[in-house]
PASEBA-1860 file (N, C-alpha, C; in nm, 3 decimals):
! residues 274
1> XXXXXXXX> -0.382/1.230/3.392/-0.452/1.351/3.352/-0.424/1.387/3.206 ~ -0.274/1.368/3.212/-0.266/1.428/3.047/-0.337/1.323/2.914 ~ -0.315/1.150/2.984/-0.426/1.100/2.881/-0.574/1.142/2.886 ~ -0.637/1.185/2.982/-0.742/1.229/2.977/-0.795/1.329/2.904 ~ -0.717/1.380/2.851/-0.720/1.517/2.796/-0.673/1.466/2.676 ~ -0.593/1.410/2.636/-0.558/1.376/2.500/-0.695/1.318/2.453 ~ -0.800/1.159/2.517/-0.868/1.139/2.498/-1.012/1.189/2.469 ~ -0.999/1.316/2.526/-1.158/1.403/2.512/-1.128/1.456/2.418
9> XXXXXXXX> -1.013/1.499/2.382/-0.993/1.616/2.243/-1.019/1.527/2.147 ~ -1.016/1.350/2.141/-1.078/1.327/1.968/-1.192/1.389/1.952 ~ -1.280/1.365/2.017/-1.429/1.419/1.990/-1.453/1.586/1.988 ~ -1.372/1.663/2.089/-1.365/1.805/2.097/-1.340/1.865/1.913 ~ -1.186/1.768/1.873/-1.142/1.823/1.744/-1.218/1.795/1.626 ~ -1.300/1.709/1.627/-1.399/1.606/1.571/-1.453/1.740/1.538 ~ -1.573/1.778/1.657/-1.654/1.842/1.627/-1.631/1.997/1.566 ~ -1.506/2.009/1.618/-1.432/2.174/1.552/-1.420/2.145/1.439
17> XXXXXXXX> -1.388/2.052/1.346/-1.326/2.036/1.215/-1.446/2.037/1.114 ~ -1.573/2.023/1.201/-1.656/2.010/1.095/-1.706/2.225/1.119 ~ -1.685/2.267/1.152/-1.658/2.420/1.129/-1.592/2.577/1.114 ~ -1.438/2.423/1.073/-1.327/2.539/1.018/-1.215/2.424/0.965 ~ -1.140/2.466/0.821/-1.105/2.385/0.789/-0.945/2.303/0.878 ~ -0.935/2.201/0.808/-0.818/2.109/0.948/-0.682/2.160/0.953 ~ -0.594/2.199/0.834/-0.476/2.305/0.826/-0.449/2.431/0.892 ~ -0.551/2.483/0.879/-0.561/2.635/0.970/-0.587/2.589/1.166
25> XXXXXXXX> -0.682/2.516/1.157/-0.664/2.453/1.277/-0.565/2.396/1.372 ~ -0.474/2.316/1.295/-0.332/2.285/1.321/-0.270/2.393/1.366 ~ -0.238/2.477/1.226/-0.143/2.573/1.258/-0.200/2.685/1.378 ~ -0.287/2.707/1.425/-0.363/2.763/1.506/-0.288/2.738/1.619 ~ -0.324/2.581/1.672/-0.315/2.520/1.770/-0.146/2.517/1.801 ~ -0.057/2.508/1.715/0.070/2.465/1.725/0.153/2.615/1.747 ~ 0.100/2.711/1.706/0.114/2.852/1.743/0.115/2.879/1.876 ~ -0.026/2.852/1.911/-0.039/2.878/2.036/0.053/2.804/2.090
33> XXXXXXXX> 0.063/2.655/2.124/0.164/2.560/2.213/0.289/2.645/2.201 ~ 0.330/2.704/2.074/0.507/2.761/2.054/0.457/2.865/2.169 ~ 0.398/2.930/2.181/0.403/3.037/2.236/0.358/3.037/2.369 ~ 0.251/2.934/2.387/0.292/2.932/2.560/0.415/2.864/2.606 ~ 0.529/2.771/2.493/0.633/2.733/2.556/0.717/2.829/2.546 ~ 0.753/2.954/2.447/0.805/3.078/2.483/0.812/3.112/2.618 ~ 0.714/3.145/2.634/0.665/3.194/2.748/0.754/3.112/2.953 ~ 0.729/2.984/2.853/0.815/2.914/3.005/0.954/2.888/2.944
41> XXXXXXXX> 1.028/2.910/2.863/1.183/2.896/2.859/1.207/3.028/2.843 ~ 1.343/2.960/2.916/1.413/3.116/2.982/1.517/3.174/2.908 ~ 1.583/3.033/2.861/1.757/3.043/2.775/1.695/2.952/2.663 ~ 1.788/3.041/2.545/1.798/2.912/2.385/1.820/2.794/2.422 ~ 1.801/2.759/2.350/1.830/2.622/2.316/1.992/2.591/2.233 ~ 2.037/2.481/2.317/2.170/2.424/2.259/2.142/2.382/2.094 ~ 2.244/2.376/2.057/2.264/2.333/1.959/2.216/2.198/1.912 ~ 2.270/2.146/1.984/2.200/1.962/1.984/2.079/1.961/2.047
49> XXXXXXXX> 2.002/2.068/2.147/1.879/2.074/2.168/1.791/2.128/2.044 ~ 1.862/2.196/1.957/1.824/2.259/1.852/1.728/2.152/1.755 ~ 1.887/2.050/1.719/1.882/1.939/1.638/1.754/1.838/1.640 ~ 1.775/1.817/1.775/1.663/1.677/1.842/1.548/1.777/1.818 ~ 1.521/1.881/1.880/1.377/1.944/1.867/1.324/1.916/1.713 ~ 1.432/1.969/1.617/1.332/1.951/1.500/1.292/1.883/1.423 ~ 1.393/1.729/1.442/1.377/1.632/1.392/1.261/1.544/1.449 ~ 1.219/1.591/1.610/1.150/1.519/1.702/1.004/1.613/1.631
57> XXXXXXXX> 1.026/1.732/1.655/0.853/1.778/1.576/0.829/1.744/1.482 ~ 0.918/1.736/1.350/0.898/1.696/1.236/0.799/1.556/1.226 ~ 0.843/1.476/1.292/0.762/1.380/1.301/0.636/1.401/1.351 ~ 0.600/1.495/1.461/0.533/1.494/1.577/0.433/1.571/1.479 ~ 0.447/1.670/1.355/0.377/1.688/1.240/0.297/1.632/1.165 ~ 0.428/1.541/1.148/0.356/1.452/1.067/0.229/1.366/1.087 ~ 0.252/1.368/1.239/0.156/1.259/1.321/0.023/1.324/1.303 ~ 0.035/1.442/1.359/-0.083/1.509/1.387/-0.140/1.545/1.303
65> XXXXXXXX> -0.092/1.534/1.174/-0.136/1.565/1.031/-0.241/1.455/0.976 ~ -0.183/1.325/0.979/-0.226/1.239/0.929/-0.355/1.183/1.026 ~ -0.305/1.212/1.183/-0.414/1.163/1.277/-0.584/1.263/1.262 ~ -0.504/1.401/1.227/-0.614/1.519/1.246/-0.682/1.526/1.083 ~ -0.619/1.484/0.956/-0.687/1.451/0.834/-0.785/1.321/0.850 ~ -0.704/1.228/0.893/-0.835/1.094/0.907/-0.919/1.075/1.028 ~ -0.951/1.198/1.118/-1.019/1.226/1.231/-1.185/1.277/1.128 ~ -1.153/1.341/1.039/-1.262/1.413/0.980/-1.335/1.364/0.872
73> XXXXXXXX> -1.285/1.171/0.826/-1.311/1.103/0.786/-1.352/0.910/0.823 ~ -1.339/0.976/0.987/-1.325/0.803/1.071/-1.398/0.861/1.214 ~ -1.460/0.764/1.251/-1.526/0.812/1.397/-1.426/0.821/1.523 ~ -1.475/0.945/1.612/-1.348/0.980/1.748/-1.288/0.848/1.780 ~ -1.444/0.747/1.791/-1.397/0.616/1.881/-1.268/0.520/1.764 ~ -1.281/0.504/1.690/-1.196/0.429/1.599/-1.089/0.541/1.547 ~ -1.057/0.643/1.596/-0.974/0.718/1.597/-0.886/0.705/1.704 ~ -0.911/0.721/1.825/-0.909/0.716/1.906/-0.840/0.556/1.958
81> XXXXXXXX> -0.904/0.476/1.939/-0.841/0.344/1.946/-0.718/0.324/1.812 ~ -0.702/0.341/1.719/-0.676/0.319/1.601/-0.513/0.396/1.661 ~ -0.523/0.481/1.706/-0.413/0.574/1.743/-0.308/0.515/1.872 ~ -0.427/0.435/1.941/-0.338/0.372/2.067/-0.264/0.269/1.992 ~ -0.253/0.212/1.850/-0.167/0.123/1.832/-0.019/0.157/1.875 ~ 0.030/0.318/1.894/0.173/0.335/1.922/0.193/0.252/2.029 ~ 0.157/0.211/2.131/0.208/0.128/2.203/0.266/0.010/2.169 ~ 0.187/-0.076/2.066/0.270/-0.197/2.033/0.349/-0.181/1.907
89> XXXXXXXX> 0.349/-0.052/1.864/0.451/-0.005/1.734/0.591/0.015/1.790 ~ 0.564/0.093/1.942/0.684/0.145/2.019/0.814/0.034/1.979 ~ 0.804/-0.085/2.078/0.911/-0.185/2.056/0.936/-0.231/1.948 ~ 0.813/-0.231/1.807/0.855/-0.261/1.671/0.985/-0.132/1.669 ~ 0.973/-0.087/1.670/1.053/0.059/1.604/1.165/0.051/1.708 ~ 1.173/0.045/1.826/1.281/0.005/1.932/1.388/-0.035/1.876 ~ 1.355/-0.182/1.821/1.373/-0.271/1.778/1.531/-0.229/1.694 ~ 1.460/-0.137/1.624/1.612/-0.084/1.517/1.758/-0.020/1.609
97> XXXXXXXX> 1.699/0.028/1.758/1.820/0.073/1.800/1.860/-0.008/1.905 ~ 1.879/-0.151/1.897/1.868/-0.245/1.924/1.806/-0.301/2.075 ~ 1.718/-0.286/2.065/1.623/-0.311/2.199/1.590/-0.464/2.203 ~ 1.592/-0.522/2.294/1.568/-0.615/2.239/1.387/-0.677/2.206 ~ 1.310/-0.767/2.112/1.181/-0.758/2.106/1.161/-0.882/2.179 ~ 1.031/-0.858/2.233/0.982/-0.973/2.319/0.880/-1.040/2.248 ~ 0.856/-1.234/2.270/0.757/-1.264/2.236/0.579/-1.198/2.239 ~ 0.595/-1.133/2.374/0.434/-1.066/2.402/0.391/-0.945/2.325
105> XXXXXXXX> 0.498/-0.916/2.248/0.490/-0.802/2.166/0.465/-0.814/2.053 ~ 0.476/-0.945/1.998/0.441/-1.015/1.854/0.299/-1.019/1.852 ~ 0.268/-1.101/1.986/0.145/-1.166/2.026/0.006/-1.035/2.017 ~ 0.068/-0.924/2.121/0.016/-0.818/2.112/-0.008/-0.746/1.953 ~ 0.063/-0.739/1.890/0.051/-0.668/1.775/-0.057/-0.748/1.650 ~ 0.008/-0.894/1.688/-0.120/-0.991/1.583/-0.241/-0.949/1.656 ~ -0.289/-0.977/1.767/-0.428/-0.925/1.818/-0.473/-0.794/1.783 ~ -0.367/-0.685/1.814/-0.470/-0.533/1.767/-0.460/-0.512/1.609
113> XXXXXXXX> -0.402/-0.600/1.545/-0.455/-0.553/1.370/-0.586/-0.671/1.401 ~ -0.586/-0.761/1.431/-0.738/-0.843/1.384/-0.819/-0.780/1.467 ~ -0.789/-0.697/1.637/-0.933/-0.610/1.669/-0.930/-0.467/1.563 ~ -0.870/-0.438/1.502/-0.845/-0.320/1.407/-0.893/-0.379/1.296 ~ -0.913/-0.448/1.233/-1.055/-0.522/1.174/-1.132/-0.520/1.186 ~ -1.165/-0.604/1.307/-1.286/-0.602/1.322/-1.376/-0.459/1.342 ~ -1.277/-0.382/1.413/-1.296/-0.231/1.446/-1.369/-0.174/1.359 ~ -1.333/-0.184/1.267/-1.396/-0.113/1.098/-1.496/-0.202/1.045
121> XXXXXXXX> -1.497/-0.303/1.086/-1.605/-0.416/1.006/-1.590/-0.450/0.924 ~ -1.476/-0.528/0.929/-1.401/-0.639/0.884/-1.267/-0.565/0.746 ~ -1.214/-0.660/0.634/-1.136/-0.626/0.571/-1.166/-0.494/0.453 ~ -1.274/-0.535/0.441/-1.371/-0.420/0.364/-1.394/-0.273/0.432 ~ -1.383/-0.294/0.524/-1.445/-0.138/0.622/-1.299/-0.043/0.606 ~ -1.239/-0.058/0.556/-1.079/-0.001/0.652/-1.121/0.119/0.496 ~ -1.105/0.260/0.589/-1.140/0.378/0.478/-1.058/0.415/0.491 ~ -0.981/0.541/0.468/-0.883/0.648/0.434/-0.843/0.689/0.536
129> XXXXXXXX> -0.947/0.741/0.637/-0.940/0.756/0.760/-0.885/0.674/0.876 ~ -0.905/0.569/0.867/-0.855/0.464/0.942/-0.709/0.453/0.877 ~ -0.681/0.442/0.744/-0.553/0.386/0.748/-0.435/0.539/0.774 ~ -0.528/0.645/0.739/-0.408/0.738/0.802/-0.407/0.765/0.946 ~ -0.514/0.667/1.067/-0.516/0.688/1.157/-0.390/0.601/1.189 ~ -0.402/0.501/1.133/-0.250/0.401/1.151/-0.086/0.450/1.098 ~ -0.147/0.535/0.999/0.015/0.606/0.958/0.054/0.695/1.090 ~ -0.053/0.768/1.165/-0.052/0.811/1.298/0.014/0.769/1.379
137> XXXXXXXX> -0.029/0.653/1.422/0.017/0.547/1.549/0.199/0.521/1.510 ~ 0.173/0.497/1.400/0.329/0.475/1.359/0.458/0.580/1.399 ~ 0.397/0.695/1.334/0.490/0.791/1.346/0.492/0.843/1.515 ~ 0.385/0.831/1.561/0.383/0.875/1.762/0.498/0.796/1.808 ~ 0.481/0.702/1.740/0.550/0.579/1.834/0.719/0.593/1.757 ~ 0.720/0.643/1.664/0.883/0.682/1.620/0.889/0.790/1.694 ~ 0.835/0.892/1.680/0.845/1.024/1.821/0.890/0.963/1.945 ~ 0.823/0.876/2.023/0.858/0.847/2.152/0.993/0.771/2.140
145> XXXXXXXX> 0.993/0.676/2.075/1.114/0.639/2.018/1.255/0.739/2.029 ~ 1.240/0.837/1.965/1.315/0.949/1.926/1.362/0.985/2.026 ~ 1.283/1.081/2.074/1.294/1.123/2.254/1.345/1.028/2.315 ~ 1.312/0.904/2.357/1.366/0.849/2.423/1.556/0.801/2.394 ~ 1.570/0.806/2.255/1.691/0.821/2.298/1.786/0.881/2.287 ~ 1.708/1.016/2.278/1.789/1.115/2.199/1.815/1.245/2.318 ~ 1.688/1.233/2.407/1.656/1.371/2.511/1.740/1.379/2.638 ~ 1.766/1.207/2.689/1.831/1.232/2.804/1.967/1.340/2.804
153> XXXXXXXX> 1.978/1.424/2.864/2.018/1.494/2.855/2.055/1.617/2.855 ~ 1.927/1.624/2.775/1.868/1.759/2.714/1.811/1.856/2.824 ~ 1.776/1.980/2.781/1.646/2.053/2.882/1.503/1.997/2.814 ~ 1.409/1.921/2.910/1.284/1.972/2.814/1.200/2.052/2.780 ~ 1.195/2.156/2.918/1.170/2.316/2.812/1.161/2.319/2.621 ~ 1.320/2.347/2.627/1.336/2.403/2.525/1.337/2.274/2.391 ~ 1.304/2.162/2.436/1.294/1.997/2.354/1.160/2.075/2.297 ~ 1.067/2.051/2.426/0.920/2.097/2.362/0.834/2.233/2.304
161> XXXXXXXX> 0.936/2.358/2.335/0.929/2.468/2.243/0.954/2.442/2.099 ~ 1.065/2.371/2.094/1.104/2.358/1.941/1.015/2.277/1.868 ~ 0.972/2.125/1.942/0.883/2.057/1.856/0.720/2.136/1.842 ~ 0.732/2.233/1.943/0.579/2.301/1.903/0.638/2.402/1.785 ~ 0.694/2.439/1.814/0.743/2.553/1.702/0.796/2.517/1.580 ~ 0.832/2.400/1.542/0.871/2.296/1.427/0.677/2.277/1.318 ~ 0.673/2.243/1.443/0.512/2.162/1.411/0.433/2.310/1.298 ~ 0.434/2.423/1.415/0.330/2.527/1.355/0.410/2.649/1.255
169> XXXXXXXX> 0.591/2.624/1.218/0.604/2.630/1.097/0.571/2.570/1.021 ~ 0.564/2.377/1.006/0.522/2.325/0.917/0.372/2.314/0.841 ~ 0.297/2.380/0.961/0.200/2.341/0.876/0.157/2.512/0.848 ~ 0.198/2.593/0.928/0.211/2.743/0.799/0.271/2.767/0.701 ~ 0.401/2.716/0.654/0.474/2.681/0.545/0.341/2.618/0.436 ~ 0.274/2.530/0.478/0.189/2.458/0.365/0.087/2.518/0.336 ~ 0.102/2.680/0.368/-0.010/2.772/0.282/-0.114/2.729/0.414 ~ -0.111/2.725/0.504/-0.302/2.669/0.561/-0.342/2.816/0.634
177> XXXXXXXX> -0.261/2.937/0.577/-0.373/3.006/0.619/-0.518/3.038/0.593 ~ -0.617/3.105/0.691/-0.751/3.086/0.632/-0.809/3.222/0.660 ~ -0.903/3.281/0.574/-0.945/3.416/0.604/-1.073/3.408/0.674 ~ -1.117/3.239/0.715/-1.236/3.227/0.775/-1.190/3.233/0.943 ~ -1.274/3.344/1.013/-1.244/3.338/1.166/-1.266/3.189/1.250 ~ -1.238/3.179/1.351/-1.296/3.047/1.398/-1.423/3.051/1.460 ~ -1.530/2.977/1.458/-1.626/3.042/1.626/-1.542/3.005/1.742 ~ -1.613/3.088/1.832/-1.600/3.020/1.963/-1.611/2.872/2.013
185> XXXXXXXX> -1.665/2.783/1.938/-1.647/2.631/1.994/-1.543/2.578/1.929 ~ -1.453/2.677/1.837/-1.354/2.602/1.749/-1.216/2.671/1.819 ~ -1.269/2.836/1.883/-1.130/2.881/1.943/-1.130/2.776/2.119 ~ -1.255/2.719/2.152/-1.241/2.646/2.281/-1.134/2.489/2.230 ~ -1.116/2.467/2.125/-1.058/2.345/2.067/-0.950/2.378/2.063 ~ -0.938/2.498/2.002/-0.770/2.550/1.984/-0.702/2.592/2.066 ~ -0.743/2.597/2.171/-0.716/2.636/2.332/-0.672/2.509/2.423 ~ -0.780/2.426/2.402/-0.777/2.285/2.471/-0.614/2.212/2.448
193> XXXXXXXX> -0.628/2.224/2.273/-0.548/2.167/2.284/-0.416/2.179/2.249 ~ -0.443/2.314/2.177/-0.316/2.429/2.213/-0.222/2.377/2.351 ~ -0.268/2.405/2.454/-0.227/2.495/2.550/-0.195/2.329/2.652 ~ -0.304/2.283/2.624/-0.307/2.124/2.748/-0.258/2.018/2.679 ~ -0.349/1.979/2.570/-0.251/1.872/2.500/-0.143/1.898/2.408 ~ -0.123/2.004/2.371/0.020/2.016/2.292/0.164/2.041/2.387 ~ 0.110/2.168/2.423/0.238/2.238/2.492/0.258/2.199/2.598 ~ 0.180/2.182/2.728/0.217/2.143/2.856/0.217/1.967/2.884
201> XXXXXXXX> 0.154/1.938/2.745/0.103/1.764/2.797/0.293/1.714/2.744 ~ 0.349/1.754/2.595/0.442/1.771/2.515/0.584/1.813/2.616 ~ 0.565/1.886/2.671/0.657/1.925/2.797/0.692/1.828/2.877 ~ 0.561/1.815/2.971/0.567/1.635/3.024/0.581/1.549/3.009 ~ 0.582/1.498/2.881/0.602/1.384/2.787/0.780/1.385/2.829 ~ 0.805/1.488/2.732/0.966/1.522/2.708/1.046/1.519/2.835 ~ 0.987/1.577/2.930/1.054/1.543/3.073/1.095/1.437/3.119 ~ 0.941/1.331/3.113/0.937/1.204/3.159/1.063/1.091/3.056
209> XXXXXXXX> 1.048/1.158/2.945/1.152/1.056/2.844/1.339/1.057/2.860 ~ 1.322/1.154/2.976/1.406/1.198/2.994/1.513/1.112/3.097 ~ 1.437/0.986/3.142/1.414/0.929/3.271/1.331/0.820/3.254 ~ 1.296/0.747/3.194/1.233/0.641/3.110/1.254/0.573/2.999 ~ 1.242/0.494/2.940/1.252/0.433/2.811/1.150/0.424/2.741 ~ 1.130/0.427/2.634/1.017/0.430/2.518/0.912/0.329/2.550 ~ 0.913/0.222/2.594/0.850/0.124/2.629/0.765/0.125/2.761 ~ 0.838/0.198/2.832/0.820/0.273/2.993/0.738/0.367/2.947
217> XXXXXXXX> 0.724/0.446/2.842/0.632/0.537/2.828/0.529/0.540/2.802 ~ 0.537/0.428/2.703/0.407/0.362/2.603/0.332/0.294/2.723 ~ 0.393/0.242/2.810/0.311/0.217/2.926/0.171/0.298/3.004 ~ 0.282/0.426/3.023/0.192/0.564/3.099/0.095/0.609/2.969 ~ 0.122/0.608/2.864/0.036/0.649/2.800/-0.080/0.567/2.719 ~ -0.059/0.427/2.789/-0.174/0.325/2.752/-0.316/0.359/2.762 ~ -0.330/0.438/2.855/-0.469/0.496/2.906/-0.580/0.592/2.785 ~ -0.477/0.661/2.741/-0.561/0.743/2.600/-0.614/0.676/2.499
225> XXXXXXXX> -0.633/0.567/2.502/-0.773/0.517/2.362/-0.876/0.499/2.474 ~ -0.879/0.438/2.594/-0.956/0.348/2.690/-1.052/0.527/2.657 ~ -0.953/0.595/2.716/-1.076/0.764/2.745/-1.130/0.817/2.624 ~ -1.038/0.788/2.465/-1.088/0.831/2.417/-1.257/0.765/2.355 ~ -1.249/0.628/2.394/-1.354/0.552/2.351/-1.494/0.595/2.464 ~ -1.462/0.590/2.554/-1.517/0.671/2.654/-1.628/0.787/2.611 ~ -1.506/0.870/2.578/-1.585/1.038/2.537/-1.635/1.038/2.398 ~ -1.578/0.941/2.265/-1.655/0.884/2.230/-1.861/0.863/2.209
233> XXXXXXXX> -1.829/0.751/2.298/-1.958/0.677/2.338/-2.069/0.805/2.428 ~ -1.968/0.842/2.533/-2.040/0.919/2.633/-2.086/1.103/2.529 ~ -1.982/1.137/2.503/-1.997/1.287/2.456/-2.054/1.294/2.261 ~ -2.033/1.186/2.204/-2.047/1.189/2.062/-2.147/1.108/2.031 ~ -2.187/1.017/2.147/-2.292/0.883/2.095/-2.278/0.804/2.020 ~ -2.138/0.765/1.964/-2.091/0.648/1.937/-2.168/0.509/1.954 ~ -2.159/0.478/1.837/-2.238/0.313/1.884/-2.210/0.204/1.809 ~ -2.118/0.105/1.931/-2.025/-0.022/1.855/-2.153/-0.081/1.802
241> XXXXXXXX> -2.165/-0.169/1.700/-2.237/-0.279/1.601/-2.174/-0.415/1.737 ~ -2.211/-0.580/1.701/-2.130/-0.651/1.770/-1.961/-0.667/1.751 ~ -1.958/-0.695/1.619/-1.825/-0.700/1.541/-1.729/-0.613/1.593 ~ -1.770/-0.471/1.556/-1.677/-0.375/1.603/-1.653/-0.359/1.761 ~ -1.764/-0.382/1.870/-1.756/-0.423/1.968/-1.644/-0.508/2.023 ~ -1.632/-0.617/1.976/-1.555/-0.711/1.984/-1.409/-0.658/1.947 ~ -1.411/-0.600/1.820/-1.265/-0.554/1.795/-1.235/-0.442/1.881 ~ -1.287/-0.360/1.920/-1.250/-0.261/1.993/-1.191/-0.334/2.133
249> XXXXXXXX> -1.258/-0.398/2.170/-1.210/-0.506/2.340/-1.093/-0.563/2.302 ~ -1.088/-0.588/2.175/-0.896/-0.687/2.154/-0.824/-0.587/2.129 ~ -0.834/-0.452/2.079/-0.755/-0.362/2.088/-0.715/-0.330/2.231 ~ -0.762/-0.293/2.247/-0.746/-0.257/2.434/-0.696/-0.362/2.504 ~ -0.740/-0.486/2.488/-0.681/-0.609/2.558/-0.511/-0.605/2.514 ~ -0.499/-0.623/2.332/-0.342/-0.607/2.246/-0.254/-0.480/2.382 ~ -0.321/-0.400/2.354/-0.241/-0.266/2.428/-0.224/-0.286/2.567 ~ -0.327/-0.298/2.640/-0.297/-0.302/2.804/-0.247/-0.407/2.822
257> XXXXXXXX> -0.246/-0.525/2.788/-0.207/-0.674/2.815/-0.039/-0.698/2.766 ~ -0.032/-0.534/2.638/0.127/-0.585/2.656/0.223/-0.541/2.734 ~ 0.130/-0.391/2.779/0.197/-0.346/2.898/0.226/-0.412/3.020 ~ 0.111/-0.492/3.070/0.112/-0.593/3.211/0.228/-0.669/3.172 ~ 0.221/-0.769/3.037/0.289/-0.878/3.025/0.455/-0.808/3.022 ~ 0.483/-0.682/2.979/0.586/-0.693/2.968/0.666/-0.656/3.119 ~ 0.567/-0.556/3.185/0.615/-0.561/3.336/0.600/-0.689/3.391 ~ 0.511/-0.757/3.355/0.524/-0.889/3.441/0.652/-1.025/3.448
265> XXXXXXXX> 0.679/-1.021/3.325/0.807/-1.059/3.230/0.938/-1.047/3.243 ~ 0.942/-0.886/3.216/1.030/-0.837/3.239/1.118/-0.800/3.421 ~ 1.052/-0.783/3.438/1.071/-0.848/3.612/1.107/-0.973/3.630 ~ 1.051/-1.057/3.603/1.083/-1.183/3.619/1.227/-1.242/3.590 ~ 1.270/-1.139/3.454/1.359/-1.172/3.351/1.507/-1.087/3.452 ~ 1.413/-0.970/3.539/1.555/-0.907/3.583/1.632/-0.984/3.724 ~ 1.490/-1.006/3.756/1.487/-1.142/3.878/1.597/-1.210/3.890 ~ 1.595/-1.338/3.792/1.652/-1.419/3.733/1.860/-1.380/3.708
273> XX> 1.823/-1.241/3.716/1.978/-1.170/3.638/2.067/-1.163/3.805 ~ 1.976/-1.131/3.892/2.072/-1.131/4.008/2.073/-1.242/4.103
END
């Protein structure tokens, strides 16, 4: 459910951004999330819950910064896909706290930059938008990273109050207030994803990492490009060329195929251990 909802909001935010600018929007949205997670924590936050929260939003800023600037310059669908690279970034970045990396993860990652090519239509296509959709993917996937080995422990309540409340100081700190009201199809955006994909999806996230590994996660959350390409095609009228066609299918193949392979693998591998 919660990828489902992550996936409809490319196109939801898509269409809000083209009638209020993207800073005020943010901070809008990240307001609201602080404040419906107010609302469900009961006690402060520890000290070291303190810590992890803000170092974990900080990023989680950054993400949404760079994903929600090159959203308003790149189509939902190649947004949307472009963003599911955190999955095969996850174990790159693992990697540093010594995880160990698997061959299918190499394999996986050469395939979704050449369907991420093709995606754009070819070496020439890759715009501003696209490549800060990839500075995106990067930093999600250091977030999950983060959490994962930083939260067990923790409450996630108060993990995901702070990274909402991290998030919508940072981007009020950067001046984005706006004296333009929103309409109503832009306060239904700031709501959406206020409230579902920030704060309660962000909650769940943080819970689940709590009890999982980064790789384990990137798993569950394989599903959000597949929907966002979806709503896409279905709600925006998106329309692959052949080329991009093609790259879009090796993206999705890179991502879901490294999830299978690594459960498939990795089982095998634990098999073997007893």
């Amino acid at each position: 459910m919660v990828t489902a909802v992550w996936g409809w909001t490319f196109v939801l935010v898509k269409d809000a951004l083209t009638h209020y600018p993207t800073l005020p929007f943010l901070q809008l949205r990240f307001i609201l999330a602080f404040l419906v997670m107010v609302v469900l924590v009961r006690r402060l936050p520890t000290r070291r819950e303190a810590w992890v929260g803000l170092l974990a939003g900080a990023v989680l800023a950054a993400g949404y910064l760079t994903q929600t600037v090159g959203l308003t310059i790149t189509s939902p669908g190649n947004s949307g896909l472009i963003t599911g690279l955190f999955v095969v970034f996850t174990p790159l970045i693992d990697r540093i706290f010594g995880v160990r990396l698997f061959w299918w993860t190499l394999i996986a990652v050469a395939t979704a930059l050449i369907g991420t090519v093709m995606l754009v239509g070819g070496p020439a296509g890759f715009g501003l938008g696209d490549l800060l959709t990839i500075a995106c993917a990067f930093l999600f996937a250091l977030h999950i990273v983060l959490l994962s080995h930083w939260s067990p422990g923790l409450r996630s309540a108060p993990l995901a109050m702070l990274q909402m409340g991290t998030s919508a100081l940072i981007f009020s700190a950067g001046g984005s207030w706006s004296l333009q009201l929103p309409s109503p199809d832009v306060w239904l955006a700031i709501a959406v994803t206020g409230v579902f994909a920030s704060a309660l999806a962000f909650y769940i996230q943080t819970w689940a990492q709590q009890h999982l590994s980064a790789s384990r996660t990137a798993l569950i959350l394989t599903t959000e490009p597949a929907w966002a390409l979806v709503a896409a095609v279905v709600l925006a009228g998106q329309r692959f060329g052949p080329l991009q066609a093609v790259g879009a299918g090796l993206v999705l193949a890179a991502i879901v195929g490294h999830e299978v392979a690594h459960l498939k693998f990795k089982a095998h591998g634990d098999e073997a251990k007893t």
